[in-house]
N, C-alpha and C positions, 0 to 999 in steps of 0.2 A: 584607488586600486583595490582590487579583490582580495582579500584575505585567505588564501587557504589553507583547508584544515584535511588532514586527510588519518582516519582513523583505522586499526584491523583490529578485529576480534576476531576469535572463534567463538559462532554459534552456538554448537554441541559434541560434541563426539563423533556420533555418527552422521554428523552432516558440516563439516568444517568449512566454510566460506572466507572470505574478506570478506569485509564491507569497506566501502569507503564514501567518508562524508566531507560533501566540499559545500561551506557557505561563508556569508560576509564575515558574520558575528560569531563568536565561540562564546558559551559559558559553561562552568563545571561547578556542583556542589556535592562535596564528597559525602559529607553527612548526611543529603537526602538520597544519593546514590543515584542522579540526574545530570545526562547535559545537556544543554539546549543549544542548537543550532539555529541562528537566523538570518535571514536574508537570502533569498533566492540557490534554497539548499536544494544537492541533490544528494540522492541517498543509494548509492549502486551496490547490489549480491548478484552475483553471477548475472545473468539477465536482465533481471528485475532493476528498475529506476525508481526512483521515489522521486517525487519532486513538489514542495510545497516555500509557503511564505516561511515556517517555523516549525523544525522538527524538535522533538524531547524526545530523549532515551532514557530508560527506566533500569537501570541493571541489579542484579543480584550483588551478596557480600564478595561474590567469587570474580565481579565486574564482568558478567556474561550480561550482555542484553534481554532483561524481561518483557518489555516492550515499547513501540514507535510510535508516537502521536505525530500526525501530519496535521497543522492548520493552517488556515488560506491559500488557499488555488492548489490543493491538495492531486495530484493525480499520481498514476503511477503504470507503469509499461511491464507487464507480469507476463508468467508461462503458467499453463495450467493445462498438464496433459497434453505437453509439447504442442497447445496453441496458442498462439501467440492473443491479451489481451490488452486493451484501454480501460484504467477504470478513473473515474473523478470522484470528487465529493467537499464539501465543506468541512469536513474534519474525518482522516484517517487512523484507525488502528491496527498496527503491523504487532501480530504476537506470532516470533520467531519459535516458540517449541512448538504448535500446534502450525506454524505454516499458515494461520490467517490470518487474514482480511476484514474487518470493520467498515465501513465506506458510510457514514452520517450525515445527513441532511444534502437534499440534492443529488440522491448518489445515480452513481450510474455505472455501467457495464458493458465494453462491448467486445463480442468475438471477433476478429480483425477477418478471419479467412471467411465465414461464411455470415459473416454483415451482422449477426445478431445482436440485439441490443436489449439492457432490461433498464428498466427506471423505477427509482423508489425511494424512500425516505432514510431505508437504512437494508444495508446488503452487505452479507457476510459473506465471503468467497476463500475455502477451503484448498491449498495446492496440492496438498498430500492426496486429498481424496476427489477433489476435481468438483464438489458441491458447491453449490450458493444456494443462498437462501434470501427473499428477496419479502420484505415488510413494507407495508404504507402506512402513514399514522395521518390523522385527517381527512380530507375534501378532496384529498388527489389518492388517485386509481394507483396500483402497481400496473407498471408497462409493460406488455414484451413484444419485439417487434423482430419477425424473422422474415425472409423469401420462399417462397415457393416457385419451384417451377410448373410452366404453364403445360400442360402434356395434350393441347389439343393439336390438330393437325392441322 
């Protein structure tokens, strides 16, 4: 039977949310100011899903969330300048005061309404300011893949 865990913070002041995290396993250590969630976690603010094998949360002495490590089959269901996005990647970083996005090994990108897609090794996706920024390390190409329409007659 599923274990659930369902947690609320407030983020910050000027941007107060729930969060709520449902997975199999729960752990907590107070002294390193970490908890780990695992088993088939999901991790929901307002819109936004988180969904990976094992999440960790990092919090300040004040127990406000400093940051979200997503690993295995890491994806997450975002808004970014009220569009709707898909992102994947082998290991996730959610830093809730600047509102980004880390996406490491494997990552990927896509704008849901107008199909576009970016691919790379590691891709930073900014909400506040609606940026990514899109790095390749090695033998493989950064991607990007968009449509055009065709305007001949």
């Amino acid at each position: 039977m599923k274990f659930l865990i369902s947690l609320f913070f407030i983020l910050n002041i000027v941007n107060a949310a729930n969060v709520e995290v449902v997975a199999d396993k729960f752990f907590a250590d107070e002294k390193k100011q970490i908890s780990v969630f695992s088993g088939s976690v999901v991790v929901t603010k307002q819109s936004d899903r988180l969904k990976a094998d094992e999440v960790t949360i990092n919090f300040d002495a004040k127990k406000q969330p400093l940051k979200y490590i997503a690993v295995g089959n890491a994806k997450v269901d975002m808004i970014i300048n009220e569009k709707k996005y898909f992102a994947s990647a082998d290991k996730m970083i959610y830093d809730p005061i600047k509102d980004q996005y880390e996406l490491i090994g494997n990552a990927f990108l896509h704008e849901l309404i107008t199909d576009k897609k970016v691919y790379g090794d590691k891709i930073f996706v900014n909400q506040l300011t609606g940026r990514y920024e899109v790095d390749s390390k090695g033998s493989e190409p950064v991607k990007f893949i968009f449509k055009v329409e065709d305007k001949k007659q």
